[in-house]
C-alpha positions in Angstrom: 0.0 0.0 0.0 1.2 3.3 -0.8 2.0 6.0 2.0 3.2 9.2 2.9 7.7 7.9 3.0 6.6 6.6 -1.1 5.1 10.2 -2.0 8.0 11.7 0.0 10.7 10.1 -2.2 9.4 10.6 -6.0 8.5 14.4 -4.7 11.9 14.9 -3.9 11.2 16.3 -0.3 11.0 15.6 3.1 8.4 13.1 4.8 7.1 16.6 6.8 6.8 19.0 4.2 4.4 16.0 2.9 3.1 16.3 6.0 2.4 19.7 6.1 1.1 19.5 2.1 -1.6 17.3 3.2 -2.9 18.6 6.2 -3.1 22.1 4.7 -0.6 24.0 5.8 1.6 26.4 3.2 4.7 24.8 1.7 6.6 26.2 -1.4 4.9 26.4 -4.8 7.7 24.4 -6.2 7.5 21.7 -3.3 4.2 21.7 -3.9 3.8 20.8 -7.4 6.4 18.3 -6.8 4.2 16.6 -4.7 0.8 17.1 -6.4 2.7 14.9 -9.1 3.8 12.3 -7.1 0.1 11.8 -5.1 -1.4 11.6 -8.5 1.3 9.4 -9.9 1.3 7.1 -7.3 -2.9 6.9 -6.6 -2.3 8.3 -3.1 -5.2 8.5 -0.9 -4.2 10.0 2.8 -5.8 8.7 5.6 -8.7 11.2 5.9 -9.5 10.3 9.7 -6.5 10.6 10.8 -6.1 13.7 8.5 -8.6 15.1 11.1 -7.5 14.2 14.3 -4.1 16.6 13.1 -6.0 19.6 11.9 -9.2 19.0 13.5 -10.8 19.1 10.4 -12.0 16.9 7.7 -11.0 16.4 3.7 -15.0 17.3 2.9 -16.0 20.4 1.3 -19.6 21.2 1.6 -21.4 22.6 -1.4 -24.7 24.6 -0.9 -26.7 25.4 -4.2 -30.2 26.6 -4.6 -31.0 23.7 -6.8 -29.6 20.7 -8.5 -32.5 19.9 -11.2 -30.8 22.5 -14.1 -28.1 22.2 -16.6 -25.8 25.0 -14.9 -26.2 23.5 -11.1 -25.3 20.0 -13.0 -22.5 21.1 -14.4 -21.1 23.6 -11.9 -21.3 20.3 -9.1 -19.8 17.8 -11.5 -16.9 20.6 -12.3 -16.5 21.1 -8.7 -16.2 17.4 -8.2 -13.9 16.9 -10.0 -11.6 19.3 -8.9 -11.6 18.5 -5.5 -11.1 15.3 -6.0 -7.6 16.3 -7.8 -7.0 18.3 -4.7 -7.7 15.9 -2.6 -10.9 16.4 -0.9 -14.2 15.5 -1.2 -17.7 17.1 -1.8 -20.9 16.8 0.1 -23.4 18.3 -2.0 -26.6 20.2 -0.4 -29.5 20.9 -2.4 -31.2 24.3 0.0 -34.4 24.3 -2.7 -34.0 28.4 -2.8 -34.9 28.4 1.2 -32.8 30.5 3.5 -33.6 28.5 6.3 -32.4 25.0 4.5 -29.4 26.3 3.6 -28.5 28.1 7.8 -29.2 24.0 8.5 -26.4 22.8 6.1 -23.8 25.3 7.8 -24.8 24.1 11.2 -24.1 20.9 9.8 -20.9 21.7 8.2 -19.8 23.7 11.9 -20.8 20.2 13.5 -18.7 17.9 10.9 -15.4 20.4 10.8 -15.3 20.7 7.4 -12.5 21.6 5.0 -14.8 24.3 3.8 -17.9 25.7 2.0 -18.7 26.9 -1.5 -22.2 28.4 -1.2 -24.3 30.2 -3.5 -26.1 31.7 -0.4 -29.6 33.4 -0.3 -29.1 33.7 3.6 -27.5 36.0 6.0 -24.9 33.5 7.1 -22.2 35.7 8.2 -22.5 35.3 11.7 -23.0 31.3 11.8 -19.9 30.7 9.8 -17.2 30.2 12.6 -13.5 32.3 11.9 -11.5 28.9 11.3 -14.0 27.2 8.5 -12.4 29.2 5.0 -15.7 29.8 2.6 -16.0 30.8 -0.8 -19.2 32.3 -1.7 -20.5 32.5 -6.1 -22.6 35.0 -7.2 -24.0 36.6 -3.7 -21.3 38.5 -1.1 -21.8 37.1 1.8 -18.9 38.9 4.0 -15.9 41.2 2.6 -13.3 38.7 4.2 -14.6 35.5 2.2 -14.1 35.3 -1.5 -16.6 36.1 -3.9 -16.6 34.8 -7.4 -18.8 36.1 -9.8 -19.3 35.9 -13.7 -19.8 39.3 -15.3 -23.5 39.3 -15.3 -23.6 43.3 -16.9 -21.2 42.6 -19.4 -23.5 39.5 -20.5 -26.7 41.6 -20.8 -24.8 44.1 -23.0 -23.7 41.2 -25.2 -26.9 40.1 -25.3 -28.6 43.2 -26.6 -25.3 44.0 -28.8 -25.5 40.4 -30.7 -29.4 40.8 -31.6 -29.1 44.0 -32.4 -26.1 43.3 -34.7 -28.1 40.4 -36.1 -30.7 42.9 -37.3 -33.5 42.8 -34.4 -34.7 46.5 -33.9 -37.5 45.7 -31.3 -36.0 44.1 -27.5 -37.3 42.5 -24.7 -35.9 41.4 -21.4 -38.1 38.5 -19.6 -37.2 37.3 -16.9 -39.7 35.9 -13.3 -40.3 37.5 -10.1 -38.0 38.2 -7.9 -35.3 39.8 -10.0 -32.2 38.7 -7.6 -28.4 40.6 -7.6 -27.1 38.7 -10.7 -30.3 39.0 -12.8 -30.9 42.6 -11.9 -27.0 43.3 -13.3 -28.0 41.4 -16.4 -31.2 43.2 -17.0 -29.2 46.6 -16.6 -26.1 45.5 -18.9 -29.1 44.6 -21.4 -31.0 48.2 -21.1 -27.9 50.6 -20.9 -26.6 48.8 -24.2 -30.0 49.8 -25.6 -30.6 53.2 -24.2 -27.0 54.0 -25.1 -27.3 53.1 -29.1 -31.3 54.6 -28.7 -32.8 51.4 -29.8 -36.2 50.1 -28.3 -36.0 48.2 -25.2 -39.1 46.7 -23.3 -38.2 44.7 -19.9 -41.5 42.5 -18.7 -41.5 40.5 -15.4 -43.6 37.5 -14.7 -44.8 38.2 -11.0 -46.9 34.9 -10.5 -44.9 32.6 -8.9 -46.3 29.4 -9.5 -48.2 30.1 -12.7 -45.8 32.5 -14.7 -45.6 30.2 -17.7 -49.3 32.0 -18.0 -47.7 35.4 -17.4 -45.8 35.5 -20.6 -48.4 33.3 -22.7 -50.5 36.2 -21.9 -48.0 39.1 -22.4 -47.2 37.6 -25.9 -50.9 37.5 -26.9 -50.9 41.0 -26.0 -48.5 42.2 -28.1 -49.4 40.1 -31.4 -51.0 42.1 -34.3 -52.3 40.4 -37.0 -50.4 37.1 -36.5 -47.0 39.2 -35.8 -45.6 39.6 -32.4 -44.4 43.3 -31.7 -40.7 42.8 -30.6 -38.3 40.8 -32.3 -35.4 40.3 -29.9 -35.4 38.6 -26.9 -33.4 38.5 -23.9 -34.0 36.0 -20.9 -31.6 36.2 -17.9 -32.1 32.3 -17.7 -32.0 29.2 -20.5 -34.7 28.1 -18.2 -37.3 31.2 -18.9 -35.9 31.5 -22.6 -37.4 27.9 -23.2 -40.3 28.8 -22.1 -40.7 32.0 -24.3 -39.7 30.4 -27.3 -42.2 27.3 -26.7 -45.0 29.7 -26.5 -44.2 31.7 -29.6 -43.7 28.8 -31.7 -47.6 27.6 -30.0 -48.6 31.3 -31.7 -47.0 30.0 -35.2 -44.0 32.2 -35.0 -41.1 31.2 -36.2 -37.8 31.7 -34.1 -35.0 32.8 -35.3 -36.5 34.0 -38.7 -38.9 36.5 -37.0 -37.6 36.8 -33.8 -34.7 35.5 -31.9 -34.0 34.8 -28.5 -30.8 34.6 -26.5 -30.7 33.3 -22.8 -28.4 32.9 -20.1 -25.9 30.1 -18.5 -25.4 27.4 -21.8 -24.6 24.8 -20.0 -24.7 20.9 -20.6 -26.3 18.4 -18.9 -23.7 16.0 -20.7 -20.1 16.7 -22.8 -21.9 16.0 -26.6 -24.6 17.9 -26.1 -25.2 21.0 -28.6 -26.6 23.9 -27.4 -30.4 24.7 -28.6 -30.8 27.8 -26.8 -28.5 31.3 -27.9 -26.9 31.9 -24.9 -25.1 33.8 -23.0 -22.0 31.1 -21.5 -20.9 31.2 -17.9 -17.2 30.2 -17.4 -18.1 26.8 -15.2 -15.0 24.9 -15.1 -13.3 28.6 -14.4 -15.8 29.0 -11.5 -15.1 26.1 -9.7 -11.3 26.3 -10.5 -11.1 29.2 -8.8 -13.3 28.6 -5.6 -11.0 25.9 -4.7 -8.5 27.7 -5.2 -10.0 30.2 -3.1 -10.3 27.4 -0.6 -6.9 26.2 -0.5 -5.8 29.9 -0.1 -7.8 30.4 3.6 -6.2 26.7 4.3 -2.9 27.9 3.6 -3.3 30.8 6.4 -1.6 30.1 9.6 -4.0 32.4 11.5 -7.4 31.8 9.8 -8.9 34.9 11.6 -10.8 36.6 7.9 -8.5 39.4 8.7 -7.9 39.6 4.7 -10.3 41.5 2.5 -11.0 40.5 -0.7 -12.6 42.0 -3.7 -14.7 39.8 -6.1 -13.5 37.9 -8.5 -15.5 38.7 -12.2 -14.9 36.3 -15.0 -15.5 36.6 -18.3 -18.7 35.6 -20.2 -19.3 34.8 -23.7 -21.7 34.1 -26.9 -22.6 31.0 -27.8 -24.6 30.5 -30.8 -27.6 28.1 -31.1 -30.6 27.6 -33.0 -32.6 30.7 -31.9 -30.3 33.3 -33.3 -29.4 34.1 -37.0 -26.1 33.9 -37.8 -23.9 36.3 -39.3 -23.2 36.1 -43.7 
């Protein structure tokens, strides 16, 4: 069986700074690579309990998401997986179903464990049950200015959004989206209207406010603005794949035809699986990038001797980009 004396002799280094690699503490970059090669060479799996009787504190990483059941949850967990597995920890995954309260539980839990750490895309004011030795990395919504934040440039999309329809020729835009319009959404919306305002084209923004029923919200608001057999606007703008679906469902049930009369460009493209193509114009978040750098982030409040959140960080934007599917035209 492989052990810590075999890692320590291919990685060129002493049997402590091995040690001190796997139980979190900072070593040099140089050591450390050294020995990230050698664990993966030689299949090395430490000893996870007594990995926590050393550091008081497990090789699990809890992740809290609002949902599980969409293409960009699926692929943001199995990206995250993955990736701390090559690290050499593993994921619980929590499922909070958009519900403050569910997600204040999994933290408790986490506390009660001793986690590694949390990646959370939190809803909940959480700042005060998150105790000053458990590092946290929080996506899209800030949940304190000494844990990082990593964020995709939700603006920048909606400009790109309104900039590639109306570059494609669509003269009429509208932003959909369903109440509540949260942090990320609302910068989405905003990149999508100061693009238009700014090059003085026409911009509608219309929000379904029935929660349970708003597939009926936007059935009605497209009937509303058809004349004879032609709907009024012919861009469209969703700040979800999810809500851009719907939207185009309903206006092919109206007989009109998408992209040839009017096209539509969502938000997220991601995958459910590696092959599949991409139906929906979208706008693409950078997934594999995301969870890259929130274990990274991770690893970076485990490397801290005194892990007080005495360090202040500033978020983290990555880029966005286009990705062209079957409800845009495309360029001649």
């Amino acid at each position: 069986m492989v052990n810590m004396n075999d890692v320590s002799r291919l990685a060129g280094v002493s049997r402590g700074t091995v040690s001190n690699y796997i139980n979190g503490l900072k070593v040099r970059s140089a050591a450390q690579m050294r020995i990230e090669k050698a664990i993966k060479e030689l299949n090395y799996v430490p000893n996870a309990a007594a990995r926590t009787l050393k550091t008081n504190r497990s090789n699990y990483v809890v992740l809290i998401i609002p949902m599980v059941n969409t293409p960009f949850f699926s692929e943001l967990s199995y990206r995250m997986q993955l990736i701390l597995k090559e690290n050499g920890y593993k994921m619980i995954l929590c499922n909070s179903n958009n519900r403050p309260q569910e997600e204040i539980e999994y933290i408790q839990m986490a506390k009660k464990q001793k986690v590694a750490g949390i990646i959370t895309m939190s809803y909940a004011d959480i700042r005060k049950l998150v105790p000053p030795d458990i590092p946290l990395v929080a996506l899209e919504n800030k949940v304190a200015d000494f844990f990082p934040l990593i964020i995709s440039d939700n603006y920048r999309g909606g400009i790109l959004a309104a900039e590639k329809l109306h570059t494609l020729g669509a003269k009429r835009l509208l932003f959909i989206s369903r109440a509540p319009v949260k942090n990320v959404s609302l910068a989405r919306e905003k990149g999508f209207k100061d693009y238009c305002m700014k090059n003085d084209i026409e911009c509608t923004c219309f929000v379904a406010e029935n929660k349970v029923t708003f597939v009926d919200d936007f059935h009605d608001f497209i009937k509303a603005n058809m004349t004879e057999k032609k709907f009024r606007y012919d861009g469209v703008f969703s700040d979800s794949d999810e809500y851009a679906s719907d939207f185009w469902y309903l206006l092919l049930r109206q007989k009109i035809a998408v992209p040839e009369e009017v096209q539509i460009i969502g938000f997220d493209a991601a995958r459910v699986y590696p092959r599949q193509k991409i139906a929906i114009s979208s706008i693409r978040q950078p997934v594999a990038e995301i969870a890259k750098q929130a274990v990274k982030g991770l690893k970076g409040q485990l490397a801290e001797a005194d892990n007080s959140h005495k360090k202040l960080y500033q978020p983290l934007v990555l880029p966005v980009s286009f990705i062209q599917g079957q409800t845009t035209k495309e360029l001649k």
